[in-house]
C-alpha positions as CSV (number, residue, x, y, z in Angstrom):
1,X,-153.2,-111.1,76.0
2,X,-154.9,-113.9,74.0
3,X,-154.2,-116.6,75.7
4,X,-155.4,-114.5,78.9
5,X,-158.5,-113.9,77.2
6,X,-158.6,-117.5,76.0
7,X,-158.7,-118.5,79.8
8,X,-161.2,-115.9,81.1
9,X,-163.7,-116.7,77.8
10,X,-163.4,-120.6,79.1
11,X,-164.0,-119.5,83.6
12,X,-167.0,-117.4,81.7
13,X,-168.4,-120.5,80.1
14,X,-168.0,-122.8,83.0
15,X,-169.4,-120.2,85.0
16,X,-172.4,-119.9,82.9
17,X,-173.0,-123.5,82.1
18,X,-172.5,-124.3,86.1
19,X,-174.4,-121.6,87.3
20,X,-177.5,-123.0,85.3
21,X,-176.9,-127.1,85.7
22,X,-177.6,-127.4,89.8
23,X,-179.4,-125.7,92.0
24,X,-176.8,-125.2,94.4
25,X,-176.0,-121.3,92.7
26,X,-175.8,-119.2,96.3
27,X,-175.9,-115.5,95.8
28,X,-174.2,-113.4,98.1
29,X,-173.7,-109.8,99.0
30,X,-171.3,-108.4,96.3
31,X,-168.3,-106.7,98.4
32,X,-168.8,-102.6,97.8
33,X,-165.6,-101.7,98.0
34,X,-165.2,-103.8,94.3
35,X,-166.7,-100.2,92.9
36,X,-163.7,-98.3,94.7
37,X,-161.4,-100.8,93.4
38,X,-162.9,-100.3,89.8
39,X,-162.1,-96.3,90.2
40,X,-158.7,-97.1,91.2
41,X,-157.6,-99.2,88.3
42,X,-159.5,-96.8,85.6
43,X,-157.5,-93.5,87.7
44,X,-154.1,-95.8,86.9
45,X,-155.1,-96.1,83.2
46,X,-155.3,-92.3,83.2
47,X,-152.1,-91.7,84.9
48,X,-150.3,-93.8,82.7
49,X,-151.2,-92.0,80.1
50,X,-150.1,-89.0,81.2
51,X,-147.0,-90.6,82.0
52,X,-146.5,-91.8,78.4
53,X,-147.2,-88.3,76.9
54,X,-144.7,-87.0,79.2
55,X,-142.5,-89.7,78.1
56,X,-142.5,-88.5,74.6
57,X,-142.7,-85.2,75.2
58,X,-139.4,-85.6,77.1
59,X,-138.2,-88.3,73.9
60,X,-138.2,-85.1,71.9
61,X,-136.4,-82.6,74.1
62,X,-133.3,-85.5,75.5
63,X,-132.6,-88.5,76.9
64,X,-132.8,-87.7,79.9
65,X,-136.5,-85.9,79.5
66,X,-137.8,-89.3,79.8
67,X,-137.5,-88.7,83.6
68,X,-140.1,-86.4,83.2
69,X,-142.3,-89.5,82.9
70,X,-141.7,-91.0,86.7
71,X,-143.9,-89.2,88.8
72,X,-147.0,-90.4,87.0
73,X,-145.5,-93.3,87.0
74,X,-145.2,-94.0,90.4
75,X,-148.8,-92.8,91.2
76,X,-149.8,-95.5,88.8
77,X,-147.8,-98.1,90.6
78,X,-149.6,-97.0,93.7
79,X,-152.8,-96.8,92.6
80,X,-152.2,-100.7,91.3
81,X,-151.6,-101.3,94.5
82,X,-153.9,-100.0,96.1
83,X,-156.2,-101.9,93.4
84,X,-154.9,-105.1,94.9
85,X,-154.8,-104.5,98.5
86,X,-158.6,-103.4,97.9
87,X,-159.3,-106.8,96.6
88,X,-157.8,-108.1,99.3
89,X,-160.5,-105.9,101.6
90,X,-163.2,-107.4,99.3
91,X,-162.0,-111.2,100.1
92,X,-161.6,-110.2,103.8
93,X,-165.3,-109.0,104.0
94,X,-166.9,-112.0,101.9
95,X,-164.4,-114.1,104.5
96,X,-166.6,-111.9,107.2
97,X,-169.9,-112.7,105.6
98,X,-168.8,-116.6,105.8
99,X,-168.2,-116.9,102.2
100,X,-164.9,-118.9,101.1
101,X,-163.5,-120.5,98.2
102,X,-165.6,-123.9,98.9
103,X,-168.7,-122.4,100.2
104,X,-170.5,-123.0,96.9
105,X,-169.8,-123.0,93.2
106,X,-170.8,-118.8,93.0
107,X,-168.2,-118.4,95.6
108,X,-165.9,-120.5,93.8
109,X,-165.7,-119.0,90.6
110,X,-165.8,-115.1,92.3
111,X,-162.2,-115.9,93.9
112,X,-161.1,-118.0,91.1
113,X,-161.5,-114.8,88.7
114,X,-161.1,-112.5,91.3
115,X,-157.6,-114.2,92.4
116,X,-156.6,-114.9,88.6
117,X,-157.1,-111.1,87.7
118,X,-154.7,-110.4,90.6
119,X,-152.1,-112.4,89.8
120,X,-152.5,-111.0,86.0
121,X,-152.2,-107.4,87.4
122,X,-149.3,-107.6,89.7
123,X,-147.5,-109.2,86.5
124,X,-148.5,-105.8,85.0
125,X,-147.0,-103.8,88.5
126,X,-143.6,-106.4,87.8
127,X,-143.5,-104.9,84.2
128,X,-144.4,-101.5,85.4
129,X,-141.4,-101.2,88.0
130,X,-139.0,-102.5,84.7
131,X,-140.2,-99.5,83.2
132,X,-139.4,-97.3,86.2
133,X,-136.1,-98.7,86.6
134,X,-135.2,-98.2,82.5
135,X,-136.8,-94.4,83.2
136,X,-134.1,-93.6,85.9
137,X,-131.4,-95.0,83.6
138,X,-132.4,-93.3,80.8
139,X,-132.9,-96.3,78.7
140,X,-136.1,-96.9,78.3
141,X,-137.3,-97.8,74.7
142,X,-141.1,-96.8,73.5
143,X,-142.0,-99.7,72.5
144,X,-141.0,-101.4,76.1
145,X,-143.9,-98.4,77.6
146,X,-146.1,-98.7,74.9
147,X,-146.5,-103.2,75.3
148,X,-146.9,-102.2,79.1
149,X,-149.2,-99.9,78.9
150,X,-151.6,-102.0,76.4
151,X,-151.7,-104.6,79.2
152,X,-151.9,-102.6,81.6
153,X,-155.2,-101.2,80.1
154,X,-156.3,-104.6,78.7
155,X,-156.5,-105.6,82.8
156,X,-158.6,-102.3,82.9
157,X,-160.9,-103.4,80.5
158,X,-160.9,-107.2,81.8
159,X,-161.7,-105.7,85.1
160,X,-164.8,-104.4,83.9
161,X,-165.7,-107.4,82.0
162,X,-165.7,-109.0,85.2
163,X,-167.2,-106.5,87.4
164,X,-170.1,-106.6,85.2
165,X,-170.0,-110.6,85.0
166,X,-169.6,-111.5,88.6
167,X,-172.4,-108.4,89.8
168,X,-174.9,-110.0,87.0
169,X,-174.3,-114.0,88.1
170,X,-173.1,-113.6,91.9
């Protein structure tokens, strides 16, 4: 999680320091459905922690309790992807508008962080179906959960770190 926030602090500063060295900054029309896509990934934060308090609820009762854990867990997978198919709406209407990766430098950097942040949380999807897959073999260890949950919720909060960056600069 460092070095992902190493890479976003250094987009953030070469955002910034772009943004104000040219006069070629376009603004464009932020894509709406960005604030439905925020919703989404915040509802998958709360349904995975239900799903871990089921999971150590079930811990304490057997082993096999830990199932008790999957169907939150598949509504969080769901939501995640419906948090990435969403972005992929919000890329399809700036595409609409006529904005593109090499329209300008503003456009630039929203589908360089937009894109990176994507590829950062289907890693945590990839880590999440692991953790279905241990569930329904009964082998799932809490600290395995607990590391993918803490990303999972550290792309939650990067999310809104960019949200608010990108609707403040773009």
């Amino acid at each position: 999680m460092a070095a992902i926030t190493m890479t976003f602090a250094a987009f953030t500063s070469a955002m910034v320091v772009r943004q104000g060295s040219a006069n070629d900054w376009h603004h464009f029309s932020f894509p709406t459905i960005l604030y439905f896509n925020t919703l989404v990934l915040l509802a998958s934060s709360f349904t995975l922690q239900i799903s871990r308090q089921r999971f150590s609820v079930g811990l304490s009762r057997s082993d096999a309790g830990m199932k008790l854990a999957l169907p939150t867990m598949y509504l969080t997978l769901a939501l995640g992807g419906l948090f990435v198919a969403g972005q992929y709406v919000a890329w399809y209407q700036l595409r609409a508008q006529g904005v593109y990766l090499a329209s300008a430098p503003s456009s630039s950097f929203f589908y360089v962080f937009t894109v990176l942040h994507v590829l950062h949380v289907v890693g945590g999807l990839t880590a999440m179906l692991v953790v279905v897959a241990r569930l329904n073999r009964v082998s799932l260890r809490r600290s395995t959960f607990d590391a993918t949950a803490q990303y999972w919720h550290f792309m939650g909060g990067l999310w809104i770190y960019l949200l608010i960056l990108l609707w403040t600069r773009i």
